[in-house]
TORKOL-4160 file (C-alpha; in steps of 0.2 Angstrom, whole numbers, padded with zeros to 4 digits, m for minus):
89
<pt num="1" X="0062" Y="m0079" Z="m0015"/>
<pt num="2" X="0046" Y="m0072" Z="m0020"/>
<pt num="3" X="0031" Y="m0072" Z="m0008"/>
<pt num="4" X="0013" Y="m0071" Z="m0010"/>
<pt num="5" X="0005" Y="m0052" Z="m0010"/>
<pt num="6" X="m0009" Y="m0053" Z="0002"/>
<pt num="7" X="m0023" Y="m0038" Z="0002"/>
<pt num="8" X="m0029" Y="m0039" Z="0019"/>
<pt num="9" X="m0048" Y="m0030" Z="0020"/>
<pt num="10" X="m0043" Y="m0016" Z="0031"/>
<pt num="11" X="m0028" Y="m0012" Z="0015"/>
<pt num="12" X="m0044" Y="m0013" Z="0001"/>
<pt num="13" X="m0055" Y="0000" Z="0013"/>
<pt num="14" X="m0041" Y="0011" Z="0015"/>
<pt num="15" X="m0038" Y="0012" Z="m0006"/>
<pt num="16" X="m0058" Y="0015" Z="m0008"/>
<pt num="17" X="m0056" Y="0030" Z="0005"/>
<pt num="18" X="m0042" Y="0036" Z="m0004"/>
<pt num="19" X="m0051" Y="0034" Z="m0023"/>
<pt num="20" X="m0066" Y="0042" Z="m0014"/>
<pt num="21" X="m0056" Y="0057" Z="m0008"/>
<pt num="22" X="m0047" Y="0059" Z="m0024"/>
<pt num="23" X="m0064" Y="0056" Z="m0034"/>
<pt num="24" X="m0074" Y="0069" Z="m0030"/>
<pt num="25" X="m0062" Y="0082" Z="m0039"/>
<pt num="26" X="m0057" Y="0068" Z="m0056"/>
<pt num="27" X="m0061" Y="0051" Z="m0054"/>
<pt num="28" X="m0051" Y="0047" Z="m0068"/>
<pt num="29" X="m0035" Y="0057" Z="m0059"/>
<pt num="30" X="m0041" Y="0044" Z="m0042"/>
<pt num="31" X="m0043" Y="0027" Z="m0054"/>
<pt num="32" X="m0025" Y="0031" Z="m0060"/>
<pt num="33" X="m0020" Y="0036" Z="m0046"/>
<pt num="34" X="m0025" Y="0019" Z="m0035"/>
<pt num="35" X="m0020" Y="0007" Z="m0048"/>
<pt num="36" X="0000" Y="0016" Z="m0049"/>
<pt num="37" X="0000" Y="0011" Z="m0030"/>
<pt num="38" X="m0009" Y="m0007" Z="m0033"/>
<pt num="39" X="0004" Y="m0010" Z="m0046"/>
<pt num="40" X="0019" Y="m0003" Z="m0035"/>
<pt num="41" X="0014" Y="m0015" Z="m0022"/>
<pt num="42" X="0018" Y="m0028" Z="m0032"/>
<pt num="43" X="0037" Y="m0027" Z="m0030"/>
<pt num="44" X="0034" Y="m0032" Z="m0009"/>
<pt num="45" X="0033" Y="m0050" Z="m0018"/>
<pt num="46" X="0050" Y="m0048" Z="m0023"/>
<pt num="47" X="0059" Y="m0034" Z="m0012"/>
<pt num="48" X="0048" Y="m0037" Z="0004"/>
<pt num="49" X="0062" Y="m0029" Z="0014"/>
<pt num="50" X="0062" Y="m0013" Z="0005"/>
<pt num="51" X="0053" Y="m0002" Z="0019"/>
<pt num="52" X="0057" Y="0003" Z="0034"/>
<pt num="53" X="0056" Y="m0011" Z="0051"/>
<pt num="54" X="0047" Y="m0006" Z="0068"/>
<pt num="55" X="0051" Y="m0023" Z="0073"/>
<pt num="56" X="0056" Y="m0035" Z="0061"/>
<pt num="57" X="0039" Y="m0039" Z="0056"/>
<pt num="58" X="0030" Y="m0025" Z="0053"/>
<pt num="59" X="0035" Y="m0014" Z="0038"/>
<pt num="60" X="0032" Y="0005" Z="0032"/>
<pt num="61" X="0034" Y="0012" Z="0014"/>
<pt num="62" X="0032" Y="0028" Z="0008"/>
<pt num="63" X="0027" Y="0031" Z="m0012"/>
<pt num="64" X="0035" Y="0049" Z="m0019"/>
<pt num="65" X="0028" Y="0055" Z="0000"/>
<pt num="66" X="0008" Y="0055" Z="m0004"/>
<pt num="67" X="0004" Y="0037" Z="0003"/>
<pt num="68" X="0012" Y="0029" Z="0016"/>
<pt num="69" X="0008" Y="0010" Z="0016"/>
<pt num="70" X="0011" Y="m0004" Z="0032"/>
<pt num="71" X="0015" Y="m0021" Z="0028"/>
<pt num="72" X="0020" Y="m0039" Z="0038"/>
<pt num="73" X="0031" Y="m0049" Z="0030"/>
<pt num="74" X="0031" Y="m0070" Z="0037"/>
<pt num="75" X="0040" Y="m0084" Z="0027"/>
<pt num="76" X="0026" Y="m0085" Z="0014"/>
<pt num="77" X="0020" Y="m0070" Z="0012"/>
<pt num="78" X="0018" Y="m0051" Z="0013"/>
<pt num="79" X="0001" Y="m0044" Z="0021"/>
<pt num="80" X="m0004" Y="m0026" Z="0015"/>
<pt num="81" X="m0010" Y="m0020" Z="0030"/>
<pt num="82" X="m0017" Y="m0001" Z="0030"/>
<pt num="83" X="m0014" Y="0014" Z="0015"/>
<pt num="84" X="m0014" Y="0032" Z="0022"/>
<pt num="85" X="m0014" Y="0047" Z="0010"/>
<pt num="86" X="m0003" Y="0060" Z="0017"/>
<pt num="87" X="m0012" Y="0073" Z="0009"/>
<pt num="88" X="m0025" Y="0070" Z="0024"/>
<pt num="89" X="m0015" Y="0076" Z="0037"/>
């Protein structure tokens, strides 16, 4: 069953910060960069269970180990949650 993809304001800030970072040495690089992991976050509609639970509800997924992002999942939909670039650590 396919759910509905929800960007929650905290998720969208997170990508701006990451673009921002990645910006200042090629935007181009950043603008590719973001919309490979908006893209990618497409398949939580249809494989909402592909990360890894805390608690049943609250999911983490890792893409090719530069951006970690947090996700809920309910009956409906799947709520995009927070973004963290790896490279920050």
């Amino acid at each position: 069953m396919s759910r509905k993809l929800v960007w929650l304001p905290s998720a969208e800030f997170d990508l701006e910060a990451i673009y921002d970072l990645i910006a200042s040495d090629s935007p181009q690089a950043a603008y590719d960069f973001v919309e490979d992991i908006r893209q990618r976050c497409e398949a939580f509609a249809d494989f909402p269970f592909m990360g890894r639970s805390h608690d049943g509800r609250i999911y983490q997924f890792t893409f090719d180990r530069r951006v970690r992002v947090n996700y809920a999942v309910t009956d409906d939909d799947v709520q995009l949650s927070q973004f963290r670039y790896l490279g920050q650590q």
